[in-house]
C-alpha positions as CSV (number, residue, x, y, z in Angstrom):
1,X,0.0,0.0,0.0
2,X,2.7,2.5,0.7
3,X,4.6,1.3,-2.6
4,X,1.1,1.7,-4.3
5,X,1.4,5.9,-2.7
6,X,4.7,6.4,-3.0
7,X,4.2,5.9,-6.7
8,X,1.4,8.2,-7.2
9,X,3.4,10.7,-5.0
10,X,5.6,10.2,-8.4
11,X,3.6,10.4,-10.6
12,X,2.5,13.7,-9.3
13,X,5.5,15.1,-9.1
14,X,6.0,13.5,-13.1
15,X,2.8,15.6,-14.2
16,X,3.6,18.7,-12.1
17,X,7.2,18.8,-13.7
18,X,6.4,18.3,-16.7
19,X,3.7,21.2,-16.5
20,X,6.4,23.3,-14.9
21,X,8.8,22.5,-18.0
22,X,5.9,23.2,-20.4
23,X,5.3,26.6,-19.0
24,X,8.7,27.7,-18.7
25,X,10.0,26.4,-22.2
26,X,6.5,27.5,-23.5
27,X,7.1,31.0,-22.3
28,X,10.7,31.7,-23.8
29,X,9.4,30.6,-27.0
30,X,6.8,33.4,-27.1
31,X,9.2,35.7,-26.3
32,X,10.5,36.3,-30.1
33,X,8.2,37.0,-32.8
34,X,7.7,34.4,-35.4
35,X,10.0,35.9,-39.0
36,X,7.4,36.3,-41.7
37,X,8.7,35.2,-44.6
38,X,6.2,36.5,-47.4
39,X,6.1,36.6,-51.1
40,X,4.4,40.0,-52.0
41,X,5.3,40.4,-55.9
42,X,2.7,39.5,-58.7
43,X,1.6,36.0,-59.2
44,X,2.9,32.8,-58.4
45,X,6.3,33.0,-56.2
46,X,8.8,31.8,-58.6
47,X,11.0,28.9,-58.3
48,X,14.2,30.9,-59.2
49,X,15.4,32.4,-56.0
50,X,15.1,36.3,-56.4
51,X,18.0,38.7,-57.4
52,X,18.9,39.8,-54.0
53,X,21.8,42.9,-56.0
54,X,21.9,46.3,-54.4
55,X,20.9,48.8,-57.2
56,X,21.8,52.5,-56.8
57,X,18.4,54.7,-57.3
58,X,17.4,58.4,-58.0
59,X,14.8,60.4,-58.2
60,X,13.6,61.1,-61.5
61,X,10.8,62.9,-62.8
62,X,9.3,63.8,-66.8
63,X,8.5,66.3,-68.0
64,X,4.8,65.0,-69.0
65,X,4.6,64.1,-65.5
66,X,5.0,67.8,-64.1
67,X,2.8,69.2,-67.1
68,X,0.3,66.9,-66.1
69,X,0.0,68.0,-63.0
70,X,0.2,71.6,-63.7
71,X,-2.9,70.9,-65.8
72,X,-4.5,69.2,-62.7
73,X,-3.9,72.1,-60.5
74,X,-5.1,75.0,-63.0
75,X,-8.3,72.8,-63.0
76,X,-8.5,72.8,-59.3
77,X,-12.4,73.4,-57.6
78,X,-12.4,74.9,-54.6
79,X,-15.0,75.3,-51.8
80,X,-15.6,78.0,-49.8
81,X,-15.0,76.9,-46.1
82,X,-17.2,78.4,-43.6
83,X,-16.5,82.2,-41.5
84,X,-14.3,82.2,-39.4
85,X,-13.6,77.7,-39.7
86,X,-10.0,78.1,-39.0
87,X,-8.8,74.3,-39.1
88,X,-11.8,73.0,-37.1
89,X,-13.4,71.5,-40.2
90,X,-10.2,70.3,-41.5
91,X,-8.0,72.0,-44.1
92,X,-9.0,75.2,-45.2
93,X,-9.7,76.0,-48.4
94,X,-8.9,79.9,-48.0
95,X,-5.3,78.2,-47.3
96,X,-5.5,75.6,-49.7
97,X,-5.6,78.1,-52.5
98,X,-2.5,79.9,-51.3
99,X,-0.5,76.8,-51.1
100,X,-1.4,76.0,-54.5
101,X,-1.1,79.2,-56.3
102,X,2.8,78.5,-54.1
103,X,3.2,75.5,-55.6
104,X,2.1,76.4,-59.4
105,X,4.1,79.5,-59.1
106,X,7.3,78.9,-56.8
107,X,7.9,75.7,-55.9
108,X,10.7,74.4,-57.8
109,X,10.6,70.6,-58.4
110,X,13.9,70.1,-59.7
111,X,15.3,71.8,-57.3
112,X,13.6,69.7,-54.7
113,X,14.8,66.3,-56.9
114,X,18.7,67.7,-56.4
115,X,17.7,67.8,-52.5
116,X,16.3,64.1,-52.2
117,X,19.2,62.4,-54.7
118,X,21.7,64.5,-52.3
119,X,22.0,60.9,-50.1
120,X,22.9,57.8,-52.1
121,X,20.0,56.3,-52.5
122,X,19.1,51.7,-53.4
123,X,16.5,49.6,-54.4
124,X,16.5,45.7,-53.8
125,X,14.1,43.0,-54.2
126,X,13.0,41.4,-50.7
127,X,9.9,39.1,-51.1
128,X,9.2,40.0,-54.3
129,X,9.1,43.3,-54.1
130,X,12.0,46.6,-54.8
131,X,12.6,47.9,-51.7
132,X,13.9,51.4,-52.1
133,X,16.1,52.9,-49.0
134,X,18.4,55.9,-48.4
135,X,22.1,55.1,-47.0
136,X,24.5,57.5,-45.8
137,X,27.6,56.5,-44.4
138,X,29.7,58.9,-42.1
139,X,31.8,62.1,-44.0
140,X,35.0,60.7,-42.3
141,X,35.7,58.1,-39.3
142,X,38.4,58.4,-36.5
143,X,40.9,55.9,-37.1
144,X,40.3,52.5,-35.4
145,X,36.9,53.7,-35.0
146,X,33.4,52.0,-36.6
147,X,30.0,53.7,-37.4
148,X,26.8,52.1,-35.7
149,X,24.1,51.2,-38.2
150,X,21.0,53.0,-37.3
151,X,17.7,52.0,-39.2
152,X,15.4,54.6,-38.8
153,X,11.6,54.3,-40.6
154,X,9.0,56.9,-41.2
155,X,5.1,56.6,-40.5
156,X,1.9,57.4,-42.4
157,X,1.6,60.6,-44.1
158,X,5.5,61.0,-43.9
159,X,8.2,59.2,-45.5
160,X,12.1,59.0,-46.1
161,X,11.9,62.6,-46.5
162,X,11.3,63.6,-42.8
163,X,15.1,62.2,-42.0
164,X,16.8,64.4,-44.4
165,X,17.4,67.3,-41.5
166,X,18.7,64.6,-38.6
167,X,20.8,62.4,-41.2
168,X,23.8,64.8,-40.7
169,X,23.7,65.3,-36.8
170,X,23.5,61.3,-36.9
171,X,26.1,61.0,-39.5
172,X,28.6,63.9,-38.7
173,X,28.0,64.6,-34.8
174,X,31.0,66.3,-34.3
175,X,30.3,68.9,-37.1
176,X,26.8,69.8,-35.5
177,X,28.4,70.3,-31.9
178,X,27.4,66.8,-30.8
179,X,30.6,65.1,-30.2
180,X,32.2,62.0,-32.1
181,X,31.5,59.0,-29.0
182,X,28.5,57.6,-31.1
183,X,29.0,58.0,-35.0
184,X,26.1,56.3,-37.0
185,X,25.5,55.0,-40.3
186,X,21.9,55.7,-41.5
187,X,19.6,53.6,-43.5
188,X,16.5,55.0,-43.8
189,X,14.1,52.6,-46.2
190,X,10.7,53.4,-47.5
191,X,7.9,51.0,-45.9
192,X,6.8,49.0,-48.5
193,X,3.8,50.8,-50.3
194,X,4.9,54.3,-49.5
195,X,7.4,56.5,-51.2
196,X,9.4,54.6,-53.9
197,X,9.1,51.2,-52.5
198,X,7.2,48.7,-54.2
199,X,3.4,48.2,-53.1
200,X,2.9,44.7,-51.5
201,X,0.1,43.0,-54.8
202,X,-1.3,40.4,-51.7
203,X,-3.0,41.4,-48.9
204,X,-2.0,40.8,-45.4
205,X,0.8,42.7,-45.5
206,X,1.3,44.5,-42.0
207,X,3.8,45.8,-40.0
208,X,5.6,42.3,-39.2
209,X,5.5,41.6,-42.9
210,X,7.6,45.1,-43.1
211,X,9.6,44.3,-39.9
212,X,10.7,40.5,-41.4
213,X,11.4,42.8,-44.9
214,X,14.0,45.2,-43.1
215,X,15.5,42.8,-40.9
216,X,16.0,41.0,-44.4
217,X,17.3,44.3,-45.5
218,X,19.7,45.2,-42.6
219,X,21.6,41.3,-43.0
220,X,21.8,41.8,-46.5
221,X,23.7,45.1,-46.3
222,X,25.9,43.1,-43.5
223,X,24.5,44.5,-40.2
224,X,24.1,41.7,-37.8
225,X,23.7,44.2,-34.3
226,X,21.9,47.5,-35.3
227,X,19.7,49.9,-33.3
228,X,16.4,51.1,-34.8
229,X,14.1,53.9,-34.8
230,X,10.8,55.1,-35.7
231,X,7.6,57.1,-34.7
232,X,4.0,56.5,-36.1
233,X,4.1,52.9,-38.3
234,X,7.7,53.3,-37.5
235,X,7.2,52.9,-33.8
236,X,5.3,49.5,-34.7
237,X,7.7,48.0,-37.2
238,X,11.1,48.8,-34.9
239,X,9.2,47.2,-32.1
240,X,8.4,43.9,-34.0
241,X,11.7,43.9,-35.1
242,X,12.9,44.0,-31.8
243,X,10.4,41.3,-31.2
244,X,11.6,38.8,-33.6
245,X,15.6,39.7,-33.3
246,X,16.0,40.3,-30.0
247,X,19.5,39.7,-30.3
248,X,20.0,41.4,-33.2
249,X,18.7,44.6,-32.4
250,X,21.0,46.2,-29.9
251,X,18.4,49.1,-29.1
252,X,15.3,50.5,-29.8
253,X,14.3,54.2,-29.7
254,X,11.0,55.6,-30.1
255,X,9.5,59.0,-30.6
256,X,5.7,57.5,-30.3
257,X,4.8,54.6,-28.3
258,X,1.0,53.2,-27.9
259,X,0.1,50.1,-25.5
260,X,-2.9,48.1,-26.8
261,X,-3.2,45.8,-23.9
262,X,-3.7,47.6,-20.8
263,X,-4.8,46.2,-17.6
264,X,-7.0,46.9,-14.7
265,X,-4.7,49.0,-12.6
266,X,-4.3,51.5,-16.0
267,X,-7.6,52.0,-16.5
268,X,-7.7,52.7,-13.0
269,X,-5.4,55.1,-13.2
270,X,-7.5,56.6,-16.1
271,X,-10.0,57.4,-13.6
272,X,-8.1,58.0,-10.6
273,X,-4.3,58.7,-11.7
274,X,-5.4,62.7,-12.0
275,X,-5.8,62.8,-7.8
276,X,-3.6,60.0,-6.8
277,X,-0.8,60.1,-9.8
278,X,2.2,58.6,-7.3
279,X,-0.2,55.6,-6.8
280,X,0.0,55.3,-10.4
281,X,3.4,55.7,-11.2
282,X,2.4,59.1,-13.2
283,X,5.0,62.2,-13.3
284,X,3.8,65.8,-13.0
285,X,4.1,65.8,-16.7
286,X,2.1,62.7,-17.4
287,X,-0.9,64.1,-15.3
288,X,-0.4,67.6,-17.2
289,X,-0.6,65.3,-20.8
290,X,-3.1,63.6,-19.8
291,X,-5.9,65.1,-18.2
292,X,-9.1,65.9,-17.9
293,X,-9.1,62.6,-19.8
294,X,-12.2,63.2,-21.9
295,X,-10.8,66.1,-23.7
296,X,-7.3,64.9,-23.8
297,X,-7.8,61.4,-24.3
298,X,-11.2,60.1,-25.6
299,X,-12.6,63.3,-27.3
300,X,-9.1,63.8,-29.2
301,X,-9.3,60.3,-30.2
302,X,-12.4,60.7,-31.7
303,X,-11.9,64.0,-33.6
304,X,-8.9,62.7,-34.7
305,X,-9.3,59.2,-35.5
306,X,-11.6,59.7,-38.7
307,X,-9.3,59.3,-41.6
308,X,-7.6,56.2,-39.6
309,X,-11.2,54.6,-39.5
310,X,-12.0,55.1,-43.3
311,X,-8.5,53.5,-44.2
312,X,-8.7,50.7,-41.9
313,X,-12.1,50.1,-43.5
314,X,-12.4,51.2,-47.2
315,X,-8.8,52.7,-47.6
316,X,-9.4,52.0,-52.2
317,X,-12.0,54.2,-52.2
318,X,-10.9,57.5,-50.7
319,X,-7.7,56.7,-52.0
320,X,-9.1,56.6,-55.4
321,X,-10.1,60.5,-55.1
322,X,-6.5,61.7,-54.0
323,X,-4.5,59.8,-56.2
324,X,-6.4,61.8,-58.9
325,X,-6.4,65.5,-57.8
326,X,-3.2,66.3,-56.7
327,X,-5.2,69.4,-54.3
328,X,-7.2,67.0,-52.5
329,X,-3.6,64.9,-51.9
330,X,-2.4,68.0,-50.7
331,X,-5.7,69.0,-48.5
332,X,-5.5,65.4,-46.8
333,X,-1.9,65.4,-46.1
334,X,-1.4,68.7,-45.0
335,X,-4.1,68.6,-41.9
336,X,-2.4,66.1,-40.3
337,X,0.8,68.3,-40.6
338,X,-1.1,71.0,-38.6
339,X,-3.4,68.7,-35.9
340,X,-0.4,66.5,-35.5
341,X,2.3,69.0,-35.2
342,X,0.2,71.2,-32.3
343,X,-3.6,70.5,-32.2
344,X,-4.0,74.1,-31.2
345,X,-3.0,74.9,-34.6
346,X,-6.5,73.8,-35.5
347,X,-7.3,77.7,-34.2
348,X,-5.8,79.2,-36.8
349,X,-6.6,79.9,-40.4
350,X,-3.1,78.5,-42.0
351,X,-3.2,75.3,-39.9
352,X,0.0,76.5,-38.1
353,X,1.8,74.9,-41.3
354,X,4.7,76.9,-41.7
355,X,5.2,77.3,-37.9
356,X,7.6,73.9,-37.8
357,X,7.7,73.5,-41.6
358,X,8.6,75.3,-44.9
359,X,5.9,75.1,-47.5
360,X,9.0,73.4,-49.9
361,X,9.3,70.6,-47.0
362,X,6.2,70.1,-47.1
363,X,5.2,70.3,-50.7
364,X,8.6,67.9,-51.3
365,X,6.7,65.4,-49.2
366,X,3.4,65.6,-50.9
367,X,5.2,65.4,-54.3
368,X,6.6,62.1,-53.3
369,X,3.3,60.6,-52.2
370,X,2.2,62.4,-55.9
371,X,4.8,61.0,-58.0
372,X,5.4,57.5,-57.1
373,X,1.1,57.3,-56.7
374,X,1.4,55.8,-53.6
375,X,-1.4,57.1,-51.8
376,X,-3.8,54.1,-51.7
377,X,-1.0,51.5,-51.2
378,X,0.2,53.7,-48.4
379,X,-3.5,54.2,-46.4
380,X,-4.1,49.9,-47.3
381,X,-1.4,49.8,-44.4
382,X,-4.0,50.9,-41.7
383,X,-6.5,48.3,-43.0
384,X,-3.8,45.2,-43.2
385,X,-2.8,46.5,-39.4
386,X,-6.1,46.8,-37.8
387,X,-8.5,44.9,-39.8
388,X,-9.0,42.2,-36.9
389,X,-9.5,44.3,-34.5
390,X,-6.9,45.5,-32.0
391,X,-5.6,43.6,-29.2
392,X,-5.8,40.4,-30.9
393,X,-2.6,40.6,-33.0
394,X,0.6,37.9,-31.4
395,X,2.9,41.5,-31.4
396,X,0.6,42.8,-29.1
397,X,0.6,40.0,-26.5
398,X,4.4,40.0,-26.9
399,X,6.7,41.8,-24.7
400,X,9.6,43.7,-26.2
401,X,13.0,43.0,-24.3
402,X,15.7,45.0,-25.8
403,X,16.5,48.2,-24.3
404,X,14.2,51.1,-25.2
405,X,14.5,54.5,-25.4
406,X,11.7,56.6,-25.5
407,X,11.5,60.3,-26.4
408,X,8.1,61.6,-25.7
409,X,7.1,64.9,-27.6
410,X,4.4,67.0,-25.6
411,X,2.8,67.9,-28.8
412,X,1.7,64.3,-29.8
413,X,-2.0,63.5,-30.1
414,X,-2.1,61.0,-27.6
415,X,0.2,60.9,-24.8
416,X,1.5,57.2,-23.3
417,X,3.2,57.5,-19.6
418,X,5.9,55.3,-18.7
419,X,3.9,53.2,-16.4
420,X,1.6,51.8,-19.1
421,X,4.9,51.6,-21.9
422,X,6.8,49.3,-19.5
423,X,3.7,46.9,-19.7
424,X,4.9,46.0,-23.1
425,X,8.3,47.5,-23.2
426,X,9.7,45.9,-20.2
427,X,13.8,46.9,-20.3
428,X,13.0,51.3,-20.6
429,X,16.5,52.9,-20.3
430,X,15.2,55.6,-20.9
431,X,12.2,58.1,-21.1
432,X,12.3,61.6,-21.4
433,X,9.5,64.4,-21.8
434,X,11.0,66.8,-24.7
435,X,10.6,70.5,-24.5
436,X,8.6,70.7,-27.4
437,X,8.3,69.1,-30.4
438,X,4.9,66.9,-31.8
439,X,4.3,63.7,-33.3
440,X,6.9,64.5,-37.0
441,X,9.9,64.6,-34.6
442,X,12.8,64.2,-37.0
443,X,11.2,66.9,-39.3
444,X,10.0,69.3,-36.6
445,X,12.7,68.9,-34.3
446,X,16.2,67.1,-35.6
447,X,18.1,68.3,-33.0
448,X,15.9,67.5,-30.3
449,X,15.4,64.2,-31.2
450,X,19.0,63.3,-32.6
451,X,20.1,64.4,-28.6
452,X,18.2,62.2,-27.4
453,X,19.2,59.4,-29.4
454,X,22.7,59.9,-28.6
455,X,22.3,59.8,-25.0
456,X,20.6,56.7,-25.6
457,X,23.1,55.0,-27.7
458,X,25.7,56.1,-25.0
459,X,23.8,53.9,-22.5
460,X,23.3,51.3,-24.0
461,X,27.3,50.7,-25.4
462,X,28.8,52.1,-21.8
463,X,26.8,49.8,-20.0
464,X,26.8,47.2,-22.8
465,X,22.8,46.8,-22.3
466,X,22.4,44.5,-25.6
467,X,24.8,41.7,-24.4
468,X,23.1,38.6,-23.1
469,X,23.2,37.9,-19.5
């Protein structure tokens, strides 16, 4: 009889071992994200493997192309907005016109073209389709000493274009006043669909798809530890990157974060965090960002979530519109340079554009989306992303264990404290509020933002945060 115990006493401790192996090998397998490994060009996926060469790439424009869309502008119809509208219905037409007439009468093009083809610029084929990125190696290196690859990736309406002003503080610290301890190498690629990268012809491509398509990228152009960095879409493909090469990516720095899963005690602190922000784990600053909650958090997201519902729904149809009138392009792209660069900008009748931005910034950008007609492609992004709802994606569930530096702008529509980032982000090495600045960081504030990577890089190597323990 005690033989007969002694061996279920075993057999217990068999069953309840092997559950306690099962959870803890389960668990470190979910820690990385699975690689996707896609094929996104036309048709079938051939048998030939694909030509993985490194093809040098400028901008180019015809001249049928720009007297097209000279003839699309003369032929412009305009609305009258209503007295005294400002921003508050969106962009103003009174505006609008003046930005056109700019652009038929001043803007230079060509000009523009020089500007963008000044940084060597690549296309290669990744999954079946030309990905197009901009690379710009340091001026000159201290002997003995090597540059630190830096992938940095833009967001939705933005693009390559919004690195041009940081790429020299990254590239050439010491000539901008910002030391030589951290010199970088910058690769800046265009998220597939946007810019001069190839649109994805499947569906389903999403932000892993384009995080499994630069980490393809980065070992092809021989970087095997790299830091990464990104705001809007860019936040959410450096972080699955991190995800699924964890110990590839030797830091992560974000200008935006967002937190999908968020727990009791944060929506709590929704409630509560504005009287009791210490219980909370809330700054000064966090409480000044964030509340009174309805107008700073649910209200904004409502008035400023319509074009992300439309494109997550029925992006083709919309898109259809802009890629056909160059002025309603413009219109769409231009308000979320104003609401996203300082909502109060809404107040007045320019939109606060040329505040933070020159109308040839701004127009450069617009002209990118215009030329390459990427503006369906580019707003299909929001649909692949959020089509099944959101919560429910693996990424989300995930945490992200490489260290994290976080620059967070005070002018960004939604603010996310530290105490709900570390939920998902779990190693933050750092987390500063920036003076000023909104959510186009690296075209509204280079130096800002290029500071503050810097510090963070300096962290991470002194303390050699990356290494496995």
């Amino acid at each position: 009889c005690s033989s007969l115990a002694g061996i279920m006493l075993l057999e217990v401790f068999l069953v309840l071992g092997t559950l306690l192996l099962y959870f803890l090998f389960s668990k470190k397998k979910e820690e990385t994200l699975p690689f996707k490994d896609g094929w996104w060009g036309r048709g079938q996926k051939p048998v030939t493997k694909d030509d993985s060469s490194i093809r040098p790439f400028k901008v180019e424009t015809t001249e049928e192309e720009l007297s097209d869309l000279f003839r699309r502008l003369d032929q412009a119809r305009f609305t009258d907005p209503l007295e005294n509208s400002c921003f508050h219905y969106g962009m103003n037409s009174v505006h609008l016109r003046k930005v056109v007439s700019y652009w038929k009468n001043q803007f230079n093009w060509k000009k523009q073209v020089e500007v963008l083809n000044k940084y060597p610029q690549f296309k290669t084929k990744i999954q079946g389709i030309d990905i197009h990125f901009v690379h710009v190696k340091p001026p000159h290196l201290p002997e003995g000493r090597a540059a630190k690859p830096l992938l940095m990736v833009h967001g939705w309406p933005g693009s390559f274009y919004e690195f041009y002003k940081i790429i020299p503080l990254l590239t050439d610290p010491a000539s901008h006043g910002l030391g030589d301890e951290h010199i970088f190498e910058v690769i800046c690629p265009s998220i597939p669909g946007y810019g001069f990268s190839e649109a994805p012809h499947k569906k389903d491509f999403n932000s892993v798809s384009a995080a499994s398509v630069f980490y393809e990228l980065m070992l092809r152009l021989g970087f095997n530890e790299f830091y990464t960095q990104g705001g809007d879409w860019g936040w959410l493909i450096c972080t699955n990157l991190a995800q699924i090469a964890p110990n590839h990516v030797k830091g992560l720095h974000l200008n935006m974060v967002s937190v999908s899963k968020l727990g009791l005690t944060q929506l709590l602190s929704v409630l509560l965090g504005r009287y009791f922000p210490g219980l909370f784990g809330f700054q000064d600053e966090d409480v000044r960002r964030m509340f009174p909650f309805l107008k700073k958090g649910l209200y904004r997201i409502l008035s400023e979530s319509g074009y992300a519902h439309i494109q997550a729904t029925k992006p083709d149809t919309v898109g259809c519109g802009l890629n056909d009138s160059p002025v309603g392009l413009a219109a769409y792209i231009l308000e979320k340079f104003s609401s996203w660069t300082d909502i109060e900008f809404q107040n007045l009748e320019d939109g606060g554009l040329e505040r933070k931005f020159s109308l040839d910034d701004l127009l450069t950008n617009i002209m990118i989306y215009w030329v390459s007609g990427c503006i369906v492609s580019s707003m299909r992004f929001y649909k692949e992303n959020l089509q099944k709802g959101i919560g429910t994606q693996k990424h989300e569930k995930l945490t992200v264990q490489v260290p994290t530096g976080i620059a967070s702008f005070p002018n960004e529509i939604l603010h996310t404290p530290q105490a709900w980032a570390k939920k998902q982000y779990t190693n933050i090495i750092s987390f500063h509020f920036m003076p000023r600045g909104g959510h186009f960081a690296a075209f509204e504030e280079p130096e800002l933002l290029a500071k503050d990577i810097l510090q963070f890089v300096d962290k991470v190597e002194k303390e050699q945060l990356w290494k496995k323990k």
